[in-house]
N, CA and C of each residue as an Amber inpcrd file, in Angstrom:
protein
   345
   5.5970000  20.2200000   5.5720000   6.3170000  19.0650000   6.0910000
   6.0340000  17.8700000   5.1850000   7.1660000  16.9340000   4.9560000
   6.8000000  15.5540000   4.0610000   6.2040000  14.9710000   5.0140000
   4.7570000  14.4230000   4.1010000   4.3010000  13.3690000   4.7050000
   3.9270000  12.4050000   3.7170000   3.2690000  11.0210000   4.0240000
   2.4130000  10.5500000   2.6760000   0.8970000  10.6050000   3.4150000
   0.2760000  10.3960000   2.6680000  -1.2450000  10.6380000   2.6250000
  -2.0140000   9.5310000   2.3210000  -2.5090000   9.0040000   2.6880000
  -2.9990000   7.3420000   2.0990000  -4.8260000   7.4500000   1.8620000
  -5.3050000   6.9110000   0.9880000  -6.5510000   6.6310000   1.0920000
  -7.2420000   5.3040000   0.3140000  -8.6590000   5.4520000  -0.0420000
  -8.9800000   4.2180000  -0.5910000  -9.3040000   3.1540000   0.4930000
  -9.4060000   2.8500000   1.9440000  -9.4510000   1.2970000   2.6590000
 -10.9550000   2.0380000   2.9430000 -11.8780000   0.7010000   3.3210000
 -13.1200000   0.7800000   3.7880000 -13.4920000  -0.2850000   3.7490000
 -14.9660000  -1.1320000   3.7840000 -15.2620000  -2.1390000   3.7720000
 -15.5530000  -2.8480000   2.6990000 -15.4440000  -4.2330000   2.4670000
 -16.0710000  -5.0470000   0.9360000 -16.1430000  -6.2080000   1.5440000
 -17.1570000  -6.9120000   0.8390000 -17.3210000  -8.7110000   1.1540000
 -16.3620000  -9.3730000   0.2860000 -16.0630000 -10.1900000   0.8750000
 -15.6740000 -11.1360000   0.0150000 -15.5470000 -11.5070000  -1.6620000
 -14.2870000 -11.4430000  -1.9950000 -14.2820000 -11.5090000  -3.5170000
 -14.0310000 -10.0040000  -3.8640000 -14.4100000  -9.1050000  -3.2490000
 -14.5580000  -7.6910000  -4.1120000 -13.3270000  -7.0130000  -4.2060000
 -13.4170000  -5.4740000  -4.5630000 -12.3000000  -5.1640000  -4.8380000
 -11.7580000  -3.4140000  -4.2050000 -10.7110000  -3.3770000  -4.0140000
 -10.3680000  -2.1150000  -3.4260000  -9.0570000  -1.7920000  -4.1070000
  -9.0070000  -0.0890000  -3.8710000  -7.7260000   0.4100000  -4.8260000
  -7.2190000   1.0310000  -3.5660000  -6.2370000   1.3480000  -3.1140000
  -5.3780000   2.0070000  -2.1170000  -4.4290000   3.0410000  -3.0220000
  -4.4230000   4.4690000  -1.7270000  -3.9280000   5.3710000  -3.2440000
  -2.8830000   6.0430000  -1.5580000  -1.8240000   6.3330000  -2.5040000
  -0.7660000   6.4670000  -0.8020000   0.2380000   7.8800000  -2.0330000
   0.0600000   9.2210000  -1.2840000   0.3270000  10.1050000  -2.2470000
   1.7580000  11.1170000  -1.4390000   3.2360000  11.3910000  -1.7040000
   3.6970000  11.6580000  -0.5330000   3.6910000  13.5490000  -0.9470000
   3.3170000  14.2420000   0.0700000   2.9970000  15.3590000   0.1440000
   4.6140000  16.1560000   0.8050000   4.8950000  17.0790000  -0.2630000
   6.0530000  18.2880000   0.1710000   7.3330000  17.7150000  -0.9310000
   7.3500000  16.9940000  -1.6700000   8.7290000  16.6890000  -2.7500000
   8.2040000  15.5470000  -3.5730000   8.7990000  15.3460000  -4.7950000
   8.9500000  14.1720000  -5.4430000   9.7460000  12.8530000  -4.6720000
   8.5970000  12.0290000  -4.6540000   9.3130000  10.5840000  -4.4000000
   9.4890000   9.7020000  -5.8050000   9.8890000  10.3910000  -7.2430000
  10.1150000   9.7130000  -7.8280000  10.9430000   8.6700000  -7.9850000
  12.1130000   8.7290000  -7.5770000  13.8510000   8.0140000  -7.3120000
  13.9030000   7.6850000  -5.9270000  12.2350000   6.6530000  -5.6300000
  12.5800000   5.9020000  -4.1890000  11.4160000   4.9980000  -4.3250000
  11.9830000   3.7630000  -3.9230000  10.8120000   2.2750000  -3.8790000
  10.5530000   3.0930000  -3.2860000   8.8410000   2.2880000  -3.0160000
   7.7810000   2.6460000  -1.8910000   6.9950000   1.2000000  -1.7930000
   7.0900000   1.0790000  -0.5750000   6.2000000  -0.7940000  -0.1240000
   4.9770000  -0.3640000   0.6500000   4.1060000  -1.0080000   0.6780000
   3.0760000  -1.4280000   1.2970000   3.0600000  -2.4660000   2.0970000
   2.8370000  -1.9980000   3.4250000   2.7970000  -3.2140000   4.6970000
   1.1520000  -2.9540000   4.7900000   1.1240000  -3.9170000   6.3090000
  -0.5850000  -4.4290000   6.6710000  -0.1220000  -4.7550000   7.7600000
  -0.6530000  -4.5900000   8.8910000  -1.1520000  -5.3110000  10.2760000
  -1.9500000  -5.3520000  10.6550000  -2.5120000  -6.6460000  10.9940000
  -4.0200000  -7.6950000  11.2760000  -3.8010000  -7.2160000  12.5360000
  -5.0600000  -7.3630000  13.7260000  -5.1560000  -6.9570000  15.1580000
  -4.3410000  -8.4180000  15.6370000  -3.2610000  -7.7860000  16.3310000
  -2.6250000  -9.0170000  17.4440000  -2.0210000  -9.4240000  16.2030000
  -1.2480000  -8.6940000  15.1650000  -0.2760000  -9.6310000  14.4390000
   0.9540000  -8.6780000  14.0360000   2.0000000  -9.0320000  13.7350000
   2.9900000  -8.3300000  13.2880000   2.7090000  -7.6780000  12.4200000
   3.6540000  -6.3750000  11.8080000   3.2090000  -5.6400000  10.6210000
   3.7500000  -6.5480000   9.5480000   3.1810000  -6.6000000   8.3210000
   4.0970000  -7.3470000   7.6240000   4.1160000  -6.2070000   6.2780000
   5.4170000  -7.1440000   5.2890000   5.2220000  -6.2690000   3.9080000
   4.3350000  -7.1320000   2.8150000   3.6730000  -6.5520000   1.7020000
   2.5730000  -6.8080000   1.1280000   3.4430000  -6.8310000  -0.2050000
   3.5930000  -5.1300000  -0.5230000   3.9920000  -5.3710000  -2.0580000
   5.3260000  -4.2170000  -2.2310000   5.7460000  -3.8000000  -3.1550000
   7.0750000  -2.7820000  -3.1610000   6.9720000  -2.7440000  -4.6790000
   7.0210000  -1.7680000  -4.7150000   8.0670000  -0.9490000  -6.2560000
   8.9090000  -0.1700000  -6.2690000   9.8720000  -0.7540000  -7.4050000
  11.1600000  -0.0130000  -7.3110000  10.9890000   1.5040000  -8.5740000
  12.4550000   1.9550000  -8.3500000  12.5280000   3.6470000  -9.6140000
  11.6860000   2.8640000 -10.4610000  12.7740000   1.5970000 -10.9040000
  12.0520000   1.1080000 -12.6200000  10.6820000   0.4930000 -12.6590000
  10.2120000   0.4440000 -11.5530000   8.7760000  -0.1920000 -11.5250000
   9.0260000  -1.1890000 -11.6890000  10.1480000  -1.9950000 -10.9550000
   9.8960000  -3.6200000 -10.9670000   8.9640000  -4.0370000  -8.9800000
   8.4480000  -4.8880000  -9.5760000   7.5510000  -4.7690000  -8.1720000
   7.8050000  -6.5240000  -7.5630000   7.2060000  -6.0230000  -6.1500000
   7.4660000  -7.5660000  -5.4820000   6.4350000  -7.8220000  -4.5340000
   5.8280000  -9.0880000  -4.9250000   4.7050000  -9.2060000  -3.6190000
   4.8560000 -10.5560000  -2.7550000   4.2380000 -10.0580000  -1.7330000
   4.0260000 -11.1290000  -0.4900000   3.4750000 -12.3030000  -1.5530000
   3.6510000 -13.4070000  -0.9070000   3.1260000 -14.8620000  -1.2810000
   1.5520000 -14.8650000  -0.8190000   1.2620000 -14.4350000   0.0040000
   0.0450000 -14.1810000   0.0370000  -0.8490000 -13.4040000  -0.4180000
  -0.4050000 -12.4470000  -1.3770000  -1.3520000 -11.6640000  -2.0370000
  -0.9790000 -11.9910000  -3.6080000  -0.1470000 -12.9030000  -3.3630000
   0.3080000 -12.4750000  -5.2320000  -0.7620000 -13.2380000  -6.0810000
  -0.3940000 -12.7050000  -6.8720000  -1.7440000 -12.8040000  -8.3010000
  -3.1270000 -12.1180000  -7.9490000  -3.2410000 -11.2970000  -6.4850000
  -4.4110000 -10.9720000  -6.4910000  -4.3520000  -9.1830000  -6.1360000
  -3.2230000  -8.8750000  -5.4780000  -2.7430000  -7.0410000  -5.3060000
  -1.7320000  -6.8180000  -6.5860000  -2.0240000  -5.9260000  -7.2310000
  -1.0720000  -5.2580000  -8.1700000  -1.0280000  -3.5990000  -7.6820000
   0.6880000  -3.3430000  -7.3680000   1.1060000  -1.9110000  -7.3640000
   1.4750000  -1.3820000  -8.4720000   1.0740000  -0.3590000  -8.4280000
   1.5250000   0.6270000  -9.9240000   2.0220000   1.9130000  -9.1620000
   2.7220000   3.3030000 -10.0220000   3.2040000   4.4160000  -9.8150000
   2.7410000   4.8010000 -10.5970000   2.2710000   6.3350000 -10.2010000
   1.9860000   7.6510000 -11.2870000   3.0570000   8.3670000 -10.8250000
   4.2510000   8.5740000 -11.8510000   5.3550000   9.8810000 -10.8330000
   4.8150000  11.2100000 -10.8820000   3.6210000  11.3970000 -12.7810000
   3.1420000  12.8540000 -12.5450000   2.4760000  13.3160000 -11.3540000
   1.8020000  12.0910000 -10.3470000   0.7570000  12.4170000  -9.5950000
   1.6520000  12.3300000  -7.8060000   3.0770000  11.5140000  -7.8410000
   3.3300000  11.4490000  -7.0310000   2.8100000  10.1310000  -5.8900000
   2.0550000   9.4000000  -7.0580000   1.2620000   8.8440000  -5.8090000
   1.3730000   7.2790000  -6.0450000   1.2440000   6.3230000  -5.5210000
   1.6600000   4.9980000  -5.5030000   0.4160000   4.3620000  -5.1530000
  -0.2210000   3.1820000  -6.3690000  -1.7640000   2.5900000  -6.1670000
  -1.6030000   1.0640000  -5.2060000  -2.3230000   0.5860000  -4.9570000
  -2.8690000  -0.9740000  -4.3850000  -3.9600000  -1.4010000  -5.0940000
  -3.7960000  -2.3440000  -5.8110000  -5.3350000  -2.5110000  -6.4820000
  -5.7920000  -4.3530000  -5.7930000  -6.4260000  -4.1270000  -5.0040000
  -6.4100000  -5.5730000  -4.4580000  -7.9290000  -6.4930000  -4.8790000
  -7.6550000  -7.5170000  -5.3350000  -8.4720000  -7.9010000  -6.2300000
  -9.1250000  -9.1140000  -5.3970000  -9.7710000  -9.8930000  -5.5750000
 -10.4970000 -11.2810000  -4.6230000 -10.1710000 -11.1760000  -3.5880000
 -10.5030000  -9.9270000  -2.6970000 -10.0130000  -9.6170000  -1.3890000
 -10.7380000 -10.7700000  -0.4570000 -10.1400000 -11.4480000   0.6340000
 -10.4850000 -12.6460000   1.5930000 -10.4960000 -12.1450000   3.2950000
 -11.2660000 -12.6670000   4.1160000 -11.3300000 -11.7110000   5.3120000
  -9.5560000 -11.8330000   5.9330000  -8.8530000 -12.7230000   5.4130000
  -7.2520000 -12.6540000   5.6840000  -6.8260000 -11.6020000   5.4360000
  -7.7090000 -10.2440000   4.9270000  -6.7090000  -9.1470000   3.9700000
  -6.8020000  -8.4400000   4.8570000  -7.8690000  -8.2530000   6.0410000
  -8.0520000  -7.1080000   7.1040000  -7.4100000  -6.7260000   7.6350000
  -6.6800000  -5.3000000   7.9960000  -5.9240000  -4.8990000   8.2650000
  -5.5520000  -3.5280000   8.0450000  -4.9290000  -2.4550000   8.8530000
  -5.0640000  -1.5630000   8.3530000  -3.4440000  -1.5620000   7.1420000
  -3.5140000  -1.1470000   6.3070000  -2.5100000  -0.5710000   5.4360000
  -1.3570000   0.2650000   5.4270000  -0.3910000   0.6190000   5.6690000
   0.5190000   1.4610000   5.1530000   1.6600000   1.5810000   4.1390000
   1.1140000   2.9930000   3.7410000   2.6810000   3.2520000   2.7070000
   3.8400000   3.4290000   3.6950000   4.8680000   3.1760000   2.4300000
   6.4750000   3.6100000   3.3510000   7.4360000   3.7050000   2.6530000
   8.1170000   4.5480000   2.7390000   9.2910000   4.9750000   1.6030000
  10.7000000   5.6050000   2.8360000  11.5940000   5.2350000   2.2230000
  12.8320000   5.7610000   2.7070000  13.5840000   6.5730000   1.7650000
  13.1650000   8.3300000   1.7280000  13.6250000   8.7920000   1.2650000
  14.6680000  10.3110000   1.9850000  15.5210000   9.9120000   0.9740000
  16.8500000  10.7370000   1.4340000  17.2390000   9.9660000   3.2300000
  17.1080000   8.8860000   3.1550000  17.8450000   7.9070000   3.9730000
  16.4490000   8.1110000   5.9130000  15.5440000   9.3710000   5.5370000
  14.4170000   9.4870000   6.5850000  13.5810000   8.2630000   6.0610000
  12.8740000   7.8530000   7.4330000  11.5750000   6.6880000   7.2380000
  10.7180000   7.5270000   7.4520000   9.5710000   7.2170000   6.5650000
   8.5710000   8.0910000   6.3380000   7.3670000   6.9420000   6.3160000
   6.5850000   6.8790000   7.0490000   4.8960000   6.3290000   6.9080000
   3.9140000   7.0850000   6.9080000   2.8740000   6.3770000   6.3910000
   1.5090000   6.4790000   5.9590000   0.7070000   6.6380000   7.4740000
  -0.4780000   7.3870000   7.9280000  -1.2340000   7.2200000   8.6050000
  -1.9970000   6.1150000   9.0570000  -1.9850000   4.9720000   7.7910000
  -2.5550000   4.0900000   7.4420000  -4.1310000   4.2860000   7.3360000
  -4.2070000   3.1200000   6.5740000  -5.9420000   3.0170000   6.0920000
  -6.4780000   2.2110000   6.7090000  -7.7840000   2.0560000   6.9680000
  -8.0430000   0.7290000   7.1730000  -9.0730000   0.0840000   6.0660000
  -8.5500000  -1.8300000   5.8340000  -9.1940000  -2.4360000   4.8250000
  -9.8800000  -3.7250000   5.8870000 -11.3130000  -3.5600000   5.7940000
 -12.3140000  -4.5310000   6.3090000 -12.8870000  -5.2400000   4.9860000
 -12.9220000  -6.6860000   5.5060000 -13.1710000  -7.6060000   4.2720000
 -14.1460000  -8.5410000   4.8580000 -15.2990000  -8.8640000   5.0390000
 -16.5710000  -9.5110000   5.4450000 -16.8160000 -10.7080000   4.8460000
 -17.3390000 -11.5570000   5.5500000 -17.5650000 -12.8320000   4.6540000
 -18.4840000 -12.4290000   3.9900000
């Protein structure tokens, strides 16, 4: 069955750094954005970052200059590299792709960020 597979969230203090690795299992998701959302406890889900086929990418105003997404298509798998992480980043994570017109999510991760 397609699923994606997510890993990489756990805890860091302040400033540090985490990679999020979101891999979709049963076909190539090469020829489909894939975004990254987050929801804080008691907050809406929101979107974080997205890449498109060509790897043009787009981030929230709140993470930009500090999350960069990348793609491996050999590996199938789509990174988060989140950099001067702030306890604002907590939240658990998910991938998400709409492929062949199905919505497909991540289990999600969870990312704890400590003063």
């Amino acid at each position: 069955q397609y699923h994606f597979v997510e890993s990489g969230g756990g805890l860091v203090q302040s400033g540090g750094s985490l990679t999020l690795s979101c891999r979709f299992s049963g076909r190539t998701v090469n020829h489909y954005a894939i975004t990254w959302f987050r929801q804080a406890p008691g907050k809406e889900r929101e979107g974080v970052s997205c890449i498109s086929v060509d790897r043009t990418t787009y981030y929230a105003d709140a993470v930009n200059g500090r999350f960069t997404i990348s793609r491996d298509n050999a590996k199938n798998t789509t990174y988060l590299q989140m950099n001067s992480l702030e306890p604002e980043d907590t939240a658990v994570y998910y991938c998400y792709g709409a492929i062949d017109s199905i919505h497909y999510w991540g289990q999600g991760t969870q990312v704890t960020v400590s003063l």
